[in-house]
N, C-alpha and C positions, 0 to 999 in steps of 0.2 A: 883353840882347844876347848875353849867353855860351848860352844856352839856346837862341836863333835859329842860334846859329856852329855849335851842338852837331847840331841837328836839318839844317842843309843838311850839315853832314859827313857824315852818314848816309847822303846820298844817294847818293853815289859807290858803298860796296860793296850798298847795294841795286838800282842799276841793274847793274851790274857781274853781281850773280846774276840778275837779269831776265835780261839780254842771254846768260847762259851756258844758262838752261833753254829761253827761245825759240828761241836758233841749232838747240840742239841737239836741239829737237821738231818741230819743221818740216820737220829732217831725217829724223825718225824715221818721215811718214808714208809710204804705201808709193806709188811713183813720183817722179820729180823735175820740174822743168822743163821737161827735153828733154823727157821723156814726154807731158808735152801739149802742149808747141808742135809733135809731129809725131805727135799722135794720130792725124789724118786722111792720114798719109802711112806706110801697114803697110807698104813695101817698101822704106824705108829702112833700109839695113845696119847693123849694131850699131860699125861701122867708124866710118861717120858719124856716128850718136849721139856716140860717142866724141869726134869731132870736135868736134859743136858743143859739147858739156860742155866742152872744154881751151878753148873761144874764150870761154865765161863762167867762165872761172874754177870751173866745178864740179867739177873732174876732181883738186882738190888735196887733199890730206888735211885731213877737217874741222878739225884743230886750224888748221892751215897758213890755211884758210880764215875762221875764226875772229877769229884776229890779223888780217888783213888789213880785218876788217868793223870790230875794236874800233876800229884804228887808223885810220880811215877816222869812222867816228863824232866820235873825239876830236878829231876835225879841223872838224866840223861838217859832216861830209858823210853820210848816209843811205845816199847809193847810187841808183842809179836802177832804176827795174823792168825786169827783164827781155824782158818781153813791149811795153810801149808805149818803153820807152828817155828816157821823161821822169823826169827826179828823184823822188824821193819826195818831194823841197822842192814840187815844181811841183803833183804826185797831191795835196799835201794843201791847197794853198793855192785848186786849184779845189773839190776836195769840200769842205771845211772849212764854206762857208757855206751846205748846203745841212744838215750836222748840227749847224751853231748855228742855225740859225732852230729848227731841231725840238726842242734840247734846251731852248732859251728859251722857246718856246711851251708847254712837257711842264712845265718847273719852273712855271710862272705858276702854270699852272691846278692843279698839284700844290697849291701853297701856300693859293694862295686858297679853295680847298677841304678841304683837311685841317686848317690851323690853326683857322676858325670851327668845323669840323664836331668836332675834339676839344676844343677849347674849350666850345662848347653840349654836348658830351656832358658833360664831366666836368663842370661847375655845376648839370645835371640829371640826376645818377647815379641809377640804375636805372631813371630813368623810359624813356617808348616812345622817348624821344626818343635816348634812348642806347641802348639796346638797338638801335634801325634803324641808328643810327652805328657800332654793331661789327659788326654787322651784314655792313654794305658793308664794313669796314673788310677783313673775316675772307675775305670774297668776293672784294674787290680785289686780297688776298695771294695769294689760292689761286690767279687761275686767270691763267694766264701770260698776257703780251702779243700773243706769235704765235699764243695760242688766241683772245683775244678779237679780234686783229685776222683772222684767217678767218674766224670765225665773222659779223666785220662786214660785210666782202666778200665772204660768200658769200650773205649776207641781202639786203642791197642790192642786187646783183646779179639775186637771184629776184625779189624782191617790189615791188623801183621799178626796175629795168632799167637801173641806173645804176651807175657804179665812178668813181671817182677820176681825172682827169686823170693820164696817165702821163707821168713825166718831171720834170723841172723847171722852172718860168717863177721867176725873179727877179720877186721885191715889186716891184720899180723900173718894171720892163717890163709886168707888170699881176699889182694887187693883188688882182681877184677869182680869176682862175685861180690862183695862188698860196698863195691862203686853200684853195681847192679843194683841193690837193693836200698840204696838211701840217695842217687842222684834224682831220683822224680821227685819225691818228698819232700826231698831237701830244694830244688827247684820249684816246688808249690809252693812250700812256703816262703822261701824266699821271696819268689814274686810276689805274694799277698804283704809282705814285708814290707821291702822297697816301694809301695806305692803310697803309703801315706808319708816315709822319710822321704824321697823322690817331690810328693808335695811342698811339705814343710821346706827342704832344701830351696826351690825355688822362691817363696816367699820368702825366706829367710836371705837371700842372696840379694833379690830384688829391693829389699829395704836397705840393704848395707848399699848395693847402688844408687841409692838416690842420697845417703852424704854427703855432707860437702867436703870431709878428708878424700873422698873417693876425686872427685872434679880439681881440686888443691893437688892430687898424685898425678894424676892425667896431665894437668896446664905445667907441671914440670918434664914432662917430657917422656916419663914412662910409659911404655907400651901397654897392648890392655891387656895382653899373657902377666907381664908383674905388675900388674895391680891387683888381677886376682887372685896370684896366688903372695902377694903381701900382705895386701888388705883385705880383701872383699872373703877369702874362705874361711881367713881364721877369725874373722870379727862376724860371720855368721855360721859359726859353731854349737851356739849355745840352743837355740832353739831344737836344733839339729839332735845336737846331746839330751834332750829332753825326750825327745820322742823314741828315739833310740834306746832311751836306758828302759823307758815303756814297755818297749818292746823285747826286749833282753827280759825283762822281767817277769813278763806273763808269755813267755815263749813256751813255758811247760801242758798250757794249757790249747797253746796252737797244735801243741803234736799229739793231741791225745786221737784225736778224729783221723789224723794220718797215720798213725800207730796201727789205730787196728785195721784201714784200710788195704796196709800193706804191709800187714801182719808181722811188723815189729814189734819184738818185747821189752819199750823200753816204759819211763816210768809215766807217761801217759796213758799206754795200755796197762798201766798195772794199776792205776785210777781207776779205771775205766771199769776193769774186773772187779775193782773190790769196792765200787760200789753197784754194780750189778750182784753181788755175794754179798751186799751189807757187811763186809770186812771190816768195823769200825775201827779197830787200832790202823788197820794200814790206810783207810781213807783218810782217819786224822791225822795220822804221822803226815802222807804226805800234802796235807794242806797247809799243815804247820811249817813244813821246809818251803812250799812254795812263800807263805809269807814272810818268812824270813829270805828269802831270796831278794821279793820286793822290796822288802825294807833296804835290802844293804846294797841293792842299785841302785834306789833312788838316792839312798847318801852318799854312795858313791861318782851319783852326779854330782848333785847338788856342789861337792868338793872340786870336781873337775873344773865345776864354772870358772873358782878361782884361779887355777891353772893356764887357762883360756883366756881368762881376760880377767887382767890383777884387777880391773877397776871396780870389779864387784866385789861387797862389802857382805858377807858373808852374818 
């Protein structure tokens, strides 16, 4: 318990320096607000700029501005976006489920693909079978998601004359249009996913094989089917669970590039927009939720250890 009290203490001056380097980068980029809510209006006097900036509150000194967003936060309130005038409560509660369907979908296929594939690699070390497994593994790292997702829309596009349902359909309202529109993405990144867990798993495997409880399980008599799955998966978990929960964590920030590729509206593109719009309440709202995300994965590893393996000392 003193070790859970110690790690949510932490949270307060880590969001506290979130919240100081976002206000204060958002500002840094060059234009504000006004600048694009009257980009298409060049004959507006810099009188009026003026204007509308003192009517949102832009017009005060960043510090002044600051307190006003801290204080407003600790209240439970975000702020609403500038340009739609809906909360940020409201912006995230409709996009929210169109980047958990895709980050649920991204993890599945992450897992079920990296754990058997580092698993058969490391019980068949150096064979072809490992060798094809780092293989993907080294290829899945390299090449980034917004490359492999163009390069999939621009193939399909040429060669079967076909793209991706734009938009969103809810599962509910139909599930094959829906399927349509989040299995590539959700397949992109997955693979980009799976290949550093797919890593880690095999390293992680391959040291739990070289034990001597491992060789002690063997010279009793056990097959090597139950030793891996008595000893060898769950005593190399932990590593696993680290990269994993990494990955969970800053998942928000993989779908942003696939968001708008395949013109999903969820809360990557709605980043994405609002800091192309200098949106600052909704940029910082949702930076703030991402860090608190991180925060409460990683603690929520960090606890699993124990779970995993009582012998860690928390």
């Amino acid at each position: 318990m003193d070790y859970l009290i110690r790690r949510v203490s932490l949270f307060v001056p880590t969001m506290l320096a979130v919240s100081i380097v976002v206000f204060f980068l958002t500002r840094a980029l060059p234009g504000d607000a006004v600048d694009q809510m009257l980009i298409e209006s060049p004959y507006i006097t810099e009188v009026e700029r003026d204007a509308v900036r003192k009517q949102l509150g832009l017009s005060d000194p960043l510090a002044v501005q600051y307190v006003k967003w801290v204080g407003q936060v600790m209240q439970g309130d975000l702020g609403s976006s500038l340009f739609t005038k809906r909360t940020v409560r409201e912006e995230l509660a409709a996009r929210l489920p169109v980047t958990g369907q895709l980050a649920l979908m991204a993890l599945a296929l992450s897992l079920s693909i990296a754990l058997p594939l580092g698993t058969i690699a490391a019980l068949k070390r150096d064979s072809w079978v490992d060798h094809v497994a780092r293989l993907l593994s080294i290829t899945g790292v390299s090449v980034p998601s917004f490359v492999m997702g163009t390069l999939v829309l621009t193939y399909l596009s040429i060669w079967f004359r076909w793209i991706p349902p734009i938009g969103y359909t809810p599962i509910a309202t139909d599930v094959w249009r829906n399927l349509q529109q989040f299995l590539l993405p959700a397949a992109i990144l997955g693979t980009e996913l799976s290949a550093s867990v797919s890593r880690m798993t095999r390293s992680s495997v391959l040291e739990v094989l070289r034990q001597d409880y491992i060789r002690t399980a063997e010279s009793k008599g056990l097959s090597r089917g139950q030793v891996v799955r008595r000893h060898v998966l769950r005593n190399s978990l932990n590593p696993i669970l680290t990269i994993a929960g990494l990955q969970v964590a800053g998942i928000m920030g993989g779908t942003v590039i696939l968001e708008v590729l395949f013109g999903l509206p969820g809360i990557g593109r709605l980043m994405y927009d609002g800091i192309l719009q200098r949106d600052y309440p909704l940029v910082q709202g949702l930076t703030l939720l991402a860090a608190t995300v991180y925060l409460t994965v990683n603690l929520v590893v960090d606890l699993a250890y124990k779970v995993v393996d009582p012998r860690i000392q928390l």
